[in-house]
C-alpha angles and dihedrals in degrees: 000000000000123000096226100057085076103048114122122143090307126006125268123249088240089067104033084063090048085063104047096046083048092052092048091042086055093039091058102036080058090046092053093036096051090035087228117194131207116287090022105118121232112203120210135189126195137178114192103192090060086043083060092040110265150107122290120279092000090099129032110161116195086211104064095033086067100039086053092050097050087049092055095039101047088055093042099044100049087058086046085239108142123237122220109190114207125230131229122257093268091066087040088260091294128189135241127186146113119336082220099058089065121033122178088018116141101251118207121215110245129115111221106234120184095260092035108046090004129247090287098058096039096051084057095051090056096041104044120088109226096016120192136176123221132169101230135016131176107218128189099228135014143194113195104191108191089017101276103163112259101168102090083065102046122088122249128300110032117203112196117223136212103239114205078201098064098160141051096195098304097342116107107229119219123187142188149181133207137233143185120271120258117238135178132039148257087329091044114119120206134219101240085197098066096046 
């Protein structure tokens, strides 16, 4: 059923639970995929207006922000792997996550708000429980749901995968998991694990 069938003035609890089981469902279809371990970092951007239908930035809803983010951090948190949720291009496209992700890393002072991070990000901020903000990160593993540009945050080398899960309400959902660069050359002799 599509999201927007259900847009009003506020959404309606039906389909804030459709995100979020739709967000969980993703998050643990990438965790399986990219065979992602505890303490490795998953980076996700979201766009909630594209997830409702409709044009970047036009449209952040709180609401699904935080439906979406329930939905990601219940999955990741239970297997002890860190979220960093991506801000939107008014904040450079900033992390937050856990203070404990990224210890040592140099934090940046900005509170992610709904017009200025994006209801994604700013759902994250509030519902983590040591939240920090950093420019950069390199994650291990990523999902972009509404095609919001992930890829500056993720480690080399990306390796994109085929989701069974393709779609967040009208937003297309793109994943991708990381390896370790290849070096050497005709003599080298690769780690089949780490493929």
């Amino acid at each position: 059923m599509q999201i927007k069938e259900f847009i009003y003035d506020k959404l309606e609890n039906k389909a804030l639970a459709l995100l979020e089981q739709d967000a969980a469902a993703a998050a643990a279809e990438l965790c399986e995929k990219a065979r992602l371990s505890a303490g490795q970092i998953v980076v996700v951007g979201c766009s909630t207006s594209r997830i409702l239908g409709k044009s970047f930035g036009s449209f952040s809803h709180p609401d699904a922000g935080e439906a979406v983010f329930r939905g990601i951090y219940g999955v990741l948190k239970e297997k002890g792997i860190f979220l960093a949720a991506q801000c939107c291009e008014h904040l450079n496209r900033a992390i937050v996550t856990e203070c404990e992700a990224v210890s040592g890393a140099e934090v940046v002072n900005v509170v992610p708000q709904v017009k200025a991070g994006g209801s994604f990000a700013t759902a994250a901020y509030h519902g983590l429980a040591h939240p920090v903000v950093l420019e950069e990160i390199r994650a291990d593993a990523g999902l972009d749901i509404g095609g919001t540009m992930i890829g500056m945050h993720l480690k080399k080398v990306a390796v994109p995968l085929t989701m069974e899960h393709q779609k967040i309400g009208d937003a297309i959902l793109l994943a991708a998991r990381t390896r370790p660069r290849f070096i050497g050359g005709v003599r080298a002799v690769y780690d089949e694990t780490m493929l």
